[in-house]
C-alpha positions in Angstrom: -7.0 141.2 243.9 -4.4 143.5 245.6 -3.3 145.1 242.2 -6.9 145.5 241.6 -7.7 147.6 244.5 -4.3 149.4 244.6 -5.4 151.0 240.7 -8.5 151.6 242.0 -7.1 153.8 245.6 -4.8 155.0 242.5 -7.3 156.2 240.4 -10.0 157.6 242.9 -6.9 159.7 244.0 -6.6 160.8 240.5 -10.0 161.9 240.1 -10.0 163.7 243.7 -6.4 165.6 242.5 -8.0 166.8 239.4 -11.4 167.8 240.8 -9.5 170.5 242.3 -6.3 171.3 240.0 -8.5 172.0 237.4 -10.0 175.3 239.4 -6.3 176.0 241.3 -8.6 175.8 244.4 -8.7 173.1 247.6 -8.7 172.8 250.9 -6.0 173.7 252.6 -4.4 170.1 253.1 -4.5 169.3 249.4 -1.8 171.8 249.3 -0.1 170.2 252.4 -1.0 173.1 254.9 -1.6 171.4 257.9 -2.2 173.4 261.5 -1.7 171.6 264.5 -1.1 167.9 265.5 -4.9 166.4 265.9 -6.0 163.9 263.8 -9.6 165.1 261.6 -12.7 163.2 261.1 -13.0 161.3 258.3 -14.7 164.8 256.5 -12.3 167.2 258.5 -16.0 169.2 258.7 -18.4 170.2 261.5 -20.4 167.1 260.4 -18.1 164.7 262.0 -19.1 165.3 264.7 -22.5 162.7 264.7 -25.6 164.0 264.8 -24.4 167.5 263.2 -26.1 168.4 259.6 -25.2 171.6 257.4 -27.5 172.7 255.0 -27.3 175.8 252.7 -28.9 178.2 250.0 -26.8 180.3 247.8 -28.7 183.4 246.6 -26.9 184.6 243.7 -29.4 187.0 240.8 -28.2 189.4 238.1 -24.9 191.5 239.2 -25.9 192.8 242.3 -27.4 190.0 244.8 -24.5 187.9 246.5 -25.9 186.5 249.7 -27.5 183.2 251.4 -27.9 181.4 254.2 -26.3 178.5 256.0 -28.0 176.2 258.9 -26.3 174.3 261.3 -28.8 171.5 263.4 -27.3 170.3 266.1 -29.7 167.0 266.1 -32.6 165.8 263.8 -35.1 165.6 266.5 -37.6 168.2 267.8 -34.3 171.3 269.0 -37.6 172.9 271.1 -38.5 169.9 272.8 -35.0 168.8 273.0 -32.6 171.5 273.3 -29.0 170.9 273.6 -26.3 173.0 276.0 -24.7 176.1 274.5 -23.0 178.9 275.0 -21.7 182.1 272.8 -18.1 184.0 273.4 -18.2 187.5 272.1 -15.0 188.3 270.6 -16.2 191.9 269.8 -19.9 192.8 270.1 -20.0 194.7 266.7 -23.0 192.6 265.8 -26.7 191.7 264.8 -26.8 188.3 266.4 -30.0 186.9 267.5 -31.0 184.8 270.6 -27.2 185.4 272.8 -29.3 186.8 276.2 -31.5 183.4 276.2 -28.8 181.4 275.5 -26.5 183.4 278.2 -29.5 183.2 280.8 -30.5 179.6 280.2 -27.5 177.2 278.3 -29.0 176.1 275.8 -30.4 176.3 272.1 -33.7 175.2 270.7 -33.2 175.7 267.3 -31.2 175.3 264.2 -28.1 177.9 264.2 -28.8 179.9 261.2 -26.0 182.2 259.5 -26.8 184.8 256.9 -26.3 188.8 256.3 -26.6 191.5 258.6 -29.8 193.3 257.2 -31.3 189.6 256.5 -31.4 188.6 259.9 -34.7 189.3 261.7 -36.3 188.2 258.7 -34.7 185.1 258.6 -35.5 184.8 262.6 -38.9 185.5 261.5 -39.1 182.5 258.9 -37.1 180.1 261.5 -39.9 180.9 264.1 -42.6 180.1 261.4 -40.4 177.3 260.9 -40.2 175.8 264.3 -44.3 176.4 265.3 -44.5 174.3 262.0 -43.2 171.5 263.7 -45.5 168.3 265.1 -45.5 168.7 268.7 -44.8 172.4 269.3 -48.4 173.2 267.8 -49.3 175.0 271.4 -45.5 176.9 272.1 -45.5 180.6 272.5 -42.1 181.8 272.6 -39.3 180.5 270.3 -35.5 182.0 270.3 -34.1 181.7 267.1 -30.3 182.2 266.9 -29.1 183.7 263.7 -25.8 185.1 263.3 -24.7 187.3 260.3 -21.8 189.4 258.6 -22.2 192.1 256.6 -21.8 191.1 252.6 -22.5 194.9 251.3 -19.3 195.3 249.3 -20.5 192.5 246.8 -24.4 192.4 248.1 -27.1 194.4 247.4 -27.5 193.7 251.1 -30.2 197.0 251.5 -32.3 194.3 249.4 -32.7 191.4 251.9 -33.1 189.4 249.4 -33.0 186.1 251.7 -36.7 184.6 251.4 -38.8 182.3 253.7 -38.1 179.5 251.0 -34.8 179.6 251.2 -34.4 179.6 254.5 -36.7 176.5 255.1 -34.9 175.1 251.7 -31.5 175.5 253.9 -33.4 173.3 256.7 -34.9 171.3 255.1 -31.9 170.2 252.6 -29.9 169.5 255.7 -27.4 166.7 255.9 -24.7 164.7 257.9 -22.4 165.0 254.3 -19.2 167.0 253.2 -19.6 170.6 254.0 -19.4 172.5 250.7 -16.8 175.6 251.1 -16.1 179.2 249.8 -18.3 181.0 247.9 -21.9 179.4 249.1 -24.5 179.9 251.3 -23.2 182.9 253.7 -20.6 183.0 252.3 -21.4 184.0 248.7 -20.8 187.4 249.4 -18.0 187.6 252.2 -14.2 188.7 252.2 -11.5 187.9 254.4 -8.9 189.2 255.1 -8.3 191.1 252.0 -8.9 188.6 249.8 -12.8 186.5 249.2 -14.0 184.6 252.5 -16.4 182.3 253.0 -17.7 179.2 254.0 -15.0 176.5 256.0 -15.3 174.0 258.4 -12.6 171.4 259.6 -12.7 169.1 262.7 -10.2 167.4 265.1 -10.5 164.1 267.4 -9.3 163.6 270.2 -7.2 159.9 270.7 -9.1 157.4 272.8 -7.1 158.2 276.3 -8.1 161.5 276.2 -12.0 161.0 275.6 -12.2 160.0 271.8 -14.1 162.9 271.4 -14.8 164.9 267.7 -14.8 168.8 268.1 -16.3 170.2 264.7 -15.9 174.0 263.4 -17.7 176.1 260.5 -17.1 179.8 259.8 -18.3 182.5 257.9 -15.2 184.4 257.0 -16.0 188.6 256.7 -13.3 190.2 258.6 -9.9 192.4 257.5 -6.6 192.2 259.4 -2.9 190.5 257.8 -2.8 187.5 256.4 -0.8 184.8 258.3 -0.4 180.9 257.7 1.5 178.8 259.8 3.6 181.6 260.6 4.2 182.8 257.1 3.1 186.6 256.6 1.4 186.0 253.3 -0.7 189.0 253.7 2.6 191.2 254.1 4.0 189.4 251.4 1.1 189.0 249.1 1.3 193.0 249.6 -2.5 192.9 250.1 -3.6 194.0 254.4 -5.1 196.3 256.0 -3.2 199.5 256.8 -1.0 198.9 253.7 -2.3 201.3 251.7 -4.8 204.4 252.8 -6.4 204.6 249.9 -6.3 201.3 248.7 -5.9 199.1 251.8 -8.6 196.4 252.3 -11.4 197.0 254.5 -10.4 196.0 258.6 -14.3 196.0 259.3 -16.6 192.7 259.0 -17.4 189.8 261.0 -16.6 186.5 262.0 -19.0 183.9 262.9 -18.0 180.4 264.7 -19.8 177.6 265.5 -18.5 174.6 267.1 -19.7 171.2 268.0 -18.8 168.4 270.0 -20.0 165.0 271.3 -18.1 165.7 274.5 -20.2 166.3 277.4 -20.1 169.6 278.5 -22.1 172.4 280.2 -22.9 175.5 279.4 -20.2 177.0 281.7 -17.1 174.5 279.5 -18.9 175.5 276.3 -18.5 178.9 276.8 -14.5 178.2 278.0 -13.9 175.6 274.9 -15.6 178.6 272.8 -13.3 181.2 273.9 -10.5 178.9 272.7 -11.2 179.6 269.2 -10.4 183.1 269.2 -6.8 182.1 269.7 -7.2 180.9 266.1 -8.9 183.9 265.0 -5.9 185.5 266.0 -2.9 183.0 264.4 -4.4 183.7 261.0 -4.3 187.7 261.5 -7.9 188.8 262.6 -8.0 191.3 265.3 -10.9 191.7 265.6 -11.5 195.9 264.2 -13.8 198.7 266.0 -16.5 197.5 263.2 -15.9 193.6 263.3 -18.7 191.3 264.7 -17.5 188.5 266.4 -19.4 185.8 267.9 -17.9 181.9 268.9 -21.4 179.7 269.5 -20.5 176.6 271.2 -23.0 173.5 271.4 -22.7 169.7 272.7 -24.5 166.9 271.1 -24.3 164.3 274.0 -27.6 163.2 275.2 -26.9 163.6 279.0 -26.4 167.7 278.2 -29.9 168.2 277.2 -32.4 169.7 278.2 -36.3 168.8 277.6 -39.1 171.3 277.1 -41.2 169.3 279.3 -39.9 167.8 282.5 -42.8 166.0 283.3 -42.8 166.9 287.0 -39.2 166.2 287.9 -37.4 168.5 289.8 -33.9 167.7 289.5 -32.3 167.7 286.1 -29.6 164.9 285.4 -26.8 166.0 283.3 -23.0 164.8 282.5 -20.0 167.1 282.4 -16.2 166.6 281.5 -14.0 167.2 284.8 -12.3 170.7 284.7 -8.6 168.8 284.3 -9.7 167.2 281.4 -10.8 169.6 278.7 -7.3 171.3 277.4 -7.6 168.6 274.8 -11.0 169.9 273.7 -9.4 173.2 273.6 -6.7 172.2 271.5 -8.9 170.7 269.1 -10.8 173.5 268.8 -8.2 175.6 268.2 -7.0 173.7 265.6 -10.3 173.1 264.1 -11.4 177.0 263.7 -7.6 178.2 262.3 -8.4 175.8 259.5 -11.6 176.5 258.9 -10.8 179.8 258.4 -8.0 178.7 255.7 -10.3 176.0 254.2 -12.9 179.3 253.9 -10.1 181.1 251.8 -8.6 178.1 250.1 -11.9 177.1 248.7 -13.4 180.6 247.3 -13.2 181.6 244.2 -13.2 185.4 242.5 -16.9 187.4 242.9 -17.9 189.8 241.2 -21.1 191.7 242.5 -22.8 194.9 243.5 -21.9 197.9 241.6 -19.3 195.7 239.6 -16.9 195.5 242.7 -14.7 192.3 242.1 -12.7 190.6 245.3 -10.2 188.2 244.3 -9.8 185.1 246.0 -6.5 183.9 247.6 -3.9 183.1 245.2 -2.7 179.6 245.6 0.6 179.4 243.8 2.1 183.1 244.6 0.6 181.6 248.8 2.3 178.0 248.0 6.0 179.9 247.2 5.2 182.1 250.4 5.1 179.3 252.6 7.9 177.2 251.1 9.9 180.6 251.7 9.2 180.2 255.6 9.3 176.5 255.8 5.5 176.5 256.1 4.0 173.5 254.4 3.7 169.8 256.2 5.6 167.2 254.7 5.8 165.0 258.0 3.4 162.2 259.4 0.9 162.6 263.0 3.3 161.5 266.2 2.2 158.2 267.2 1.3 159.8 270.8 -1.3 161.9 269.4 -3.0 158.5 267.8 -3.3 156.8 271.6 
């Protein structure tokens, strides 16, 4: 019986090995690049953390459209009549995103987080709002604050199109689910690059050991921004010879976006959430983003936990009851998240694959094996096991 189950661990590993050799590409760990010291999730995606679904439409005609949309729902309940605490950290306001003054005023979100491109986005708020009245039990609500974040995809996108429909955004929605996150080139993140190479979609998650909460903290991005490559202290970008300021004529663009979400089942108010958000920009910056004049970027933060919500009807009480982690408790959280966003952002490179799009513009994707040499040159890859302390 044991021989039998040790061929079969063998030969799902097998399968799972060549799934990804075939294409060269992975997630980062496949290729033993590991950042930090926190265990993942069992998905090592923002859908760890429970609750959390991801759904996404890729929007991808002839040679010129390279776009979509991806949706985030922090619950599968009613988000207006049950909104959960939130709050956004604005790494440089070079942006479209829609819903931040609501959320800054009041804490909270009542709807799906929904990512796409920059000249997309009010009519994909428009859609989401047809999409929430839509729902049974908001048949009589008059104001709705959808939160949609974008990057600009115009250097593979025929992004003057706005070619992201109604459909596909209620396709995204309604295709939702608490699976694997697919990664790279899909859903926002068709058209996106990053850092000189193709960017895209990535997610990763951390947990934090029982003494410290057992709490999951789950990231996705949307990777659009320039700057020089780094991983795990390894200047690929330098060495790759591909960064911004390397060249003046042919240097890649420093201009884009980043957007970050991030979930957790830790209870925290808006006030934390904004503080465990800014911690991800620490990330932003290990992996060589620095955020340029013409770089939108936005860190939304949400909790999951019941006693954080918030209900559209308070049926006459006065006093809202809510939960919140004590102030000395919470640099775990912001560890994890820190962890959680810099590999998102590699998982986002790792997994993309060459595009070609609009006016025959080609971005390549990340080179694996020229990267792999890289970081055995600076002692970069993970060849260790987790400290036992960081399992307690």
């Amino acid at each position: 019986m044991k021989k039998n189950v040790l061929g079969l661990v063998i030969a799902l590993l097998s399968i799972s090995y060549h799934s990804y050799s075939q294409s060269g590409r992975g997630r980062a760990r496949d290729f033993n690049i590991v950042t930090g010291i926190l265990p993942t999730g069992k998905l090592n995606g923002i859908t760890d953390v429970p609750g959390v679904k991801v759904g996404q439409k890729s929007v991808i005609k002839d040679n010129n459209v390279r776009t979509g949309i991806t949706a985030i729902i922090p619950h599968s309940g009613n988000l207006f009549q049950d909104k959960v605490a939130a709050a956004v950290y604005v790494g440089n306001g070079f942006g479209k995103m829609m819903g931040i003054s609501q959320i800054e005023e009041l804490g909270n979100i009542e709807t799906p987080i929904l990512l796409t491109n920059t000249l997309n986005a009010p009519k994909v708020a428009d859609a989401l709002i047809d999409y929430m009245i839509s729902l049974p039990g908001n048949e009589n609500i008059k104001s709705v604050n959808s939160v949609i974040g974008e990057t600009n995809d115009g250097g593979l996108n025929d992004i003057r199109g706005r070619h992201v429909q109604k459909e596909d955004v209620f396709e995204a929605i309604q295709t939702a689910s608490i699976g694997a996150v697919k990664e790279g080139n899909v859903g926002a993140g068709v058209g996106t690059e990053c850092l000189g190479f193709k960017g895209g979609i990535g997610t990763a998650s951390r947990v934090l050991p029982p003494s410290k909460g057992g709490y999951t903290v789950g990231v996705l991005v949307q990777t659009n921004f320039g700057g020089v490559l780094n991983i795990n202290g390894a200047p690929v970008g330098r060495e790759l010879q591909n960064y911004y300021m390397m060249n003046p004529k042919n240097a890649p663009k420093a201009d884009g976006s980043c957007m970050i979400v991030i979930a957790t089942d830790a209870p925290l108010s808006s006030r934390n959430l904004k503080r465990l958000a800014k911690r991800s920009y620490i990330a932003f910056g290990n992996v060589g983003g620095f955020s340029s004049n013409g770089s939108g970027d936005y860190s939304i933060a949400f909790s999951t936990h019941p006693a954080t919500r918030t209900p559209y009807n308070n049926k006459g009480a006065i006093v809202l009851q809510t939960e919140d982690i004590h102030n000395d408790e919470l640099s775990p959280l912001f560890m994890a998240v820190w962890e959680a966003t810099e590999e998102a952002i590699l998982n986002s490179m790792f997994a993309a694959e060459d595009m070609t799009g609009h006016n025959n513009k080609t971005i390549k994707a990340l080179p694996i094996k020229e990267t792999l040499e890289i970081l055995k040159k600076y002692n970069a890859l993970d060849h260790g096991s987790l400290p036992k302390a960081m399992t307690q």
